[in-house]
C-alpha positions, 0 to 999 in steps of 0.5 A: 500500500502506497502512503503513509498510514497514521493510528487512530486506534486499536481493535480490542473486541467484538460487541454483539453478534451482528459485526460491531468491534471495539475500538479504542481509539488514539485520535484527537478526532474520533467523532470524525475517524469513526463517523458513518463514512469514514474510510479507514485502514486495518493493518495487521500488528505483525504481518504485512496485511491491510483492508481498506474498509469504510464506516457504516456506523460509530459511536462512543460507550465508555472508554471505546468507540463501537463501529461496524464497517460497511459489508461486515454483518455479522461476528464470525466476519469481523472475529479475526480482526481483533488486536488489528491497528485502525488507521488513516491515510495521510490524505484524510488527516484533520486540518489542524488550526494554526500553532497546533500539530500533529505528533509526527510532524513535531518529533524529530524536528532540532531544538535551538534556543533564542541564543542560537545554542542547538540542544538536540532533537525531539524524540516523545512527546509527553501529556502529563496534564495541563499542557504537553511536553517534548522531549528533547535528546541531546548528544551529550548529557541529560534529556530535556523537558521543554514545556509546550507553552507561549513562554517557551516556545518561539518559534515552530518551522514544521516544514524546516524541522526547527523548534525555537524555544527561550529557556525558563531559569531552572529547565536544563 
């Protein structure tokens, strides 16, 4: 399959008997990936097997969305899809408002500071609570933590892989 693929959940279960899975979703969007419609990619967790399928109807109970695709209408169908990863090709993503990004497009971009002064590279992405936190590996020494907030960050160039931050007393 030609382009690149991104989750948006995991199957973990059936639910009923008519072909409806459990999803747990990895997506900021799941009202949009799991809406009636929606085309989707299964992608086997070990081999190299996909399916292109297309939502016939989704919607949220507790922790999980329940979603049943178009042409799967009963248990024994969708059984062997359990643990398979729910993607989305790149052409579908959501457009993102301005200052916000994709975690794909943020890790991997270098670190400078406001003096010029490289840090390292952006290896995780981190949501403890409040606001996320990119983690920073540097060549020699500790990682750091630069908090995603306006007082740090200056400056995101996505298309040039460079994050400029201004460092608060006490980060490294």
């Amino acid at each position: 399959m030609s382009g690149k693929l991104y989750n948006v959940g995991k199957i973990v279960n059936t639910h009923g008997i008519r072909g409806e899975l459990k999803i747990v979703p990895q997506t900021d969007f799941p009202e949009v990936r799991f809406a009636k419609g929606s085309e989707l990619v299964l992608l086997h967790p070990e081999r190299d097997e996909t399916l292109t399928v297309k939502v016939e109807s989704g919607r949220p109970q507790k922790n999980v969305y329940l979603v049943k695709f178009a042409g799967m209408t009963d248990i024994n169908e969708v059984e062997k899809y359990r643990n398979w990863l729910v993607k989305v090709k790149e052409e579908h993503l959501v457009e993102l408002e301005e200052g916000e990004y994709y975690h794909h497009e943020i890790i991997g971009c270098r670190v400078i500071t406001d003096e010029g002064e490289e840090l390292g590279t952006i290896t995780e992405i981190l949501s403890p609570g409040a606001n996320d936190v990119w983690v920073v590996s540097r060549p020699k020494g500790k990682q750091v933590l630069i908090p995603v907030i306006d007082d740090v960050l200056l400056n995101v160039d996505v298309p040039g892989k460079t994050v400029t931050v201004s460092l608060l007393e006490g980060l490294l």
